[in-house]
Structures are given as C-alpha cells and as structure tokens.
C-alpha positions in Angstrom: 90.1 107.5 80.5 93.4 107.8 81.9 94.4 111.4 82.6 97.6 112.8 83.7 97.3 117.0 84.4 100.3 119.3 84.9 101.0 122.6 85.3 104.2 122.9 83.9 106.3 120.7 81.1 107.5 117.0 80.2 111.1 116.3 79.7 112.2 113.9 77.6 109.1 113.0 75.0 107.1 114.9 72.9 103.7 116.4 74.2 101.0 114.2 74.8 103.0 110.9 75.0 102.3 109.3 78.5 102.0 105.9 78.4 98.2 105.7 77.3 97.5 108.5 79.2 95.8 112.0 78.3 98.1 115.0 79.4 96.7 118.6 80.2 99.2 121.1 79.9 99.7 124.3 81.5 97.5 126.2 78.8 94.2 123.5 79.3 94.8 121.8 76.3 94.7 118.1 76.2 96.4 115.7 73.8 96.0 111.8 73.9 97.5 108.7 73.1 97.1 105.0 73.1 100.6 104.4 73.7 101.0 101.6 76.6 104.4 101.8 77.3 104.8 103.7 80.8 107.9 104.2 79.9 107.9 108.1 80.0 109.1 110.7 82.7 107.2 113.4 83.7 108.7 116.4 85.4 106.6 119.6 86.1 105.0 121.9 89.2 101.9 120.4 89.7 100.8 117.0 88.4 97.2 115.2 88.5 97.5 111.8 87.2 93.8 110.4 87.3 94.6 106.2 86.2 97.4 104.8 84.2 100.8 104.0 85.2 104.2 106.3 84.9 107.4 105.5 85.2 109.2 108.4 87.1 107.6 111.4 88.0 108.9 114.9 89.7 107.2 118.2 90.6 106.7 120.6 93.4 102.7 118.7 93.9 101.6 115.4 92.9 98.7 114.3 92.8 97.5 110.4 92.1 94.3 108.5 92.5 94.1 105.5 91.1 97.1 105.3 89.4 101.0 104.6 89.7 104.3 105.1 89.4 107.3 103.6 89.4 109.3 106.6 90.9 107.7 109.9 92.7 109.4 112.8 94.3 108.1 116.1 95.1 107.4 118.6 98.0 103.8 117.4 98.5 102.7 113.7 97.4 99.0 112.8 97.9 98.3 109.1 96.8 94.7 107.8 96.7 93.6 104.3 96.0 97.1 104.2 93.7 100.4 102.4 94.5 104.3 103.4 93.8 107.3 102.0 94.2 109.4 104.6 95.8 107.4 108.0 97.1 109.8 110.8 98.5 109.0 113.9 99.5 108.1 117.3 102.4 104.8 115.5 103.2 103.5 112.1 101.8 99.9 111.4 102.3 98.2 107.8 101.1 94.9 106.9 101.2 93.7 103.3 100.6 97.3 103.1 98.7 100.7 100.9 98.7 104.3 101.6 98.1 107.5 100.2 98.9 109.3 102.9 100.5 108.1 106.1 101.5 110.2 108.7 102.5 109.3 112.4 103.7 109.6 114.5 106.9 106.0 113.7 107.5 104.1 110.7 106.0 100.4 110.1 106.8 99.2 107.0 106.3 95.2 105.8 106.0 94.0 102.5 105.1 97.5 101.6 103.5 100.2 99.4 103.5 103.8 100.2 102.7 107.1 98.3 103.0 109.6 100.8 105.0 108.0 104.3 106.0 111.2 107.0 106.7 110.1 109.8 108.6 110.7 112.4 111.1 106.9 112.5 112.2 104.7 109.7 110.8 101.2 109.3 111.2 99.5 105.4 110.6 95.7 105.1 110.5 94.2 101.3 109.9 97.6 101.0 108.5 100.2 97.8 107.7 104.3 98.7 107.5 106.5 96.2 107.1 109.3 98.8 109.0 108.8 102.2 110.5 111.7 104.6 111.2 110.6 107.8 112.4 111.6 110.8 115.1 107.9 110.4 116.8 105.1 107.9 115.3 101.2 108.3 115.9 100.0 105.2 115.5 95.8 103.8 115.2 94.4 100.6 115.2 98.3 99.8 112.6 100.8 97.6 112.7 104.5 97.6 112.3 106.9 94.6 112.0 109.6 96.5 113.0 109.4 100.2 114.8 111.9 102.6 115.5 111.0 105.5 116.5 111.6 108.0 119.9 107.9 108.8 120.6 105.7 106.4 120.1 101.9 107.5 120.5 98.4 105.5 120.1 97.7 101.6 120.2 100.2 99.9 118.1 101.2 96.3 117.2 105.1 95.2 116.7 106.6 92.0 116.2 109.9 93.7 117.3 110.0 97.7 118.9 113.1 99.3 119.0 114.2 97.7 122.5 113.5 94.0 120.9 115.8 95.3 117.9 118.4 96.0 120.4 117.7 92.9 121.8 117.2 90.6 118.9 120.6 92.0 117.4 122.7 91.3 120.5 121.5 87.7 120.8 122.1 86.8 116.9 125.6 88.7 117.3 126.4 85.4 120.4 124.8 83.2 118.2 127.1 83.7 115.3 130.3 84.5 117.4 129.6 80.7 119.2 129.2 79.2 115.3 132.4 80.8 114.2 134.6 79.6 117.2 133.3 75.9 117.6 134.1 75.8 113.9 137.2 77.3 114.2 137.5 74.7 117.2 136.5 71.9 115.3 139.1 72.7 112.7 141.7 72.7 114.6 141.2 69.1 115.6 
C-alpha cells in the first residue's frame, strides 16, 4: 500500500486525496484513496511518502523510499530507491535513487545516478552524474561527464574536468569563428 505521512497539512485538495496514496496526518489518522491521478501537491513539515508517485511536494523534511515526485523542495531531502525530477534543498541525500537535477548546499550521493548535481560540497559514492558543479566534490569509485568543481577529492572519472571545459570551449569558439568568416568569404565572391 502506498503511504504518504505528514506532520503538518495539504494545500490545495481535500484530506486524504493523494494520488492513490494513504495520507497520515498530524493527529495519526489515516484516510485512503484509489485515486491514480498524482496530480496533487503536498505541502507540510515533515513528509514520509512510502510508494506512489506525487506531483509537487514542499516541507521542512522529506522523506521517500520507493516513490516519486515530480517536484521536491525542502530543508532536508532523503531519497531511497525512489526517483524525482527536480530535488532542491539544505542537504539532499539519495540512496540507490535517480533525478534530473539536484540542487542543495550539500548533496550525497550512493548508488545513484542524476543528470546535473548543484552543490557547494557534493559527495558521490558508486555514483553516475551526467554534470557536477560544486565548490569541493568527494568523489568514489563515480563518474562525471562533466565536473566543475575547486576541490576535487577521491578517484573520479570525467570525460571533460573543468580545465578540458575551458579547453573544449576555446577550440569550438575557432571552430565557429573560421565557419562564419570563410562563409562570409565565400559570399563575397
């Protein structure tokens, strides 16, 4: 059964309507539905969402294993076996999850992959990121398309670090400014 605990309120729906979900409000009391929508926001001050899928969710804590959401933000994320698209927050911790974009002052990172990891400290374990941007990155046994970061710690692999970047943007900057004038040179022919 798909659960969805909070500590607080919903906005926007009446009690009890998550998307096929069970809510448990503040006072212990739990109310069902076999709505499959996942339609519905959720905002409150500590959520638990045990399965099903949510659409946007907001709270000081959140809490979700084996679940999703489209949309997370609080102070502390935790994200177990469970995937979002966009996760921002203080601290961001995945286990064995996915999500597009992650975005906190520090992220830790087991067993997971995301698309673009923002961060001032980030922290990859067994990890895939398709690009990492942080202050200082501890990085092991992960990989990184692209990395930029300042401090770079622990056994990392990049297809492009923040010197190939640098690099890689200076040669495609010749290699279009040489298109654009032979073609402006051929035109003038």
């Amino acid at each position: 059964m798909n659960q969805v605990e909070s500590g607080s309120h919903r906005r926007g729906r009446s009690p009890g309507r998550l998307g096929g979900a069970s809510f448990f409000s503040g006072e212990g009391e739990m109310m069902t539905t076999d709505e499959k929508t996942g339609n519905d926001d959720l905002q409150a001050e500590v959520i638990h969402l045990d399965g099903g899928m949510i659409q946007n969710v907001e709270a000081e804590t959140i809490r979700i294993q084996q679940g999703g959401a489209n949309q997370v933000i609080a102070k502390n994320v935790e994200l177990n076996k469970g995937g979002a698209l966009t996760v921002q927050g203080d601290f961001v911790g995945l286990q064995q999850g996915a999500a597009f974009i992650a975005r906190a002052a520090e992220i830790s990172s087991e067993e997971s992959t995301v698309g673009a990891v923002l961060a001032e400290h980030a922290v990859l374990q067994d990890s895939r990121v398709g690009i990492t941007v942080a202050r200082k990155a501890d990085l092991n046994n992960s990989s990184s398309i692209i990395l930029l970061a300042q401090e770079v710690e622990g056994n990392v692999e990049t297809v492009l670090d923040t010197r190939g970047a640098l690099l890689a943007g200076l040669v495609a900057g010749i290699a279009v400014g040489l298109v654009l004038l032979v073609g402006n040179l051929l035109r003038r022919d």
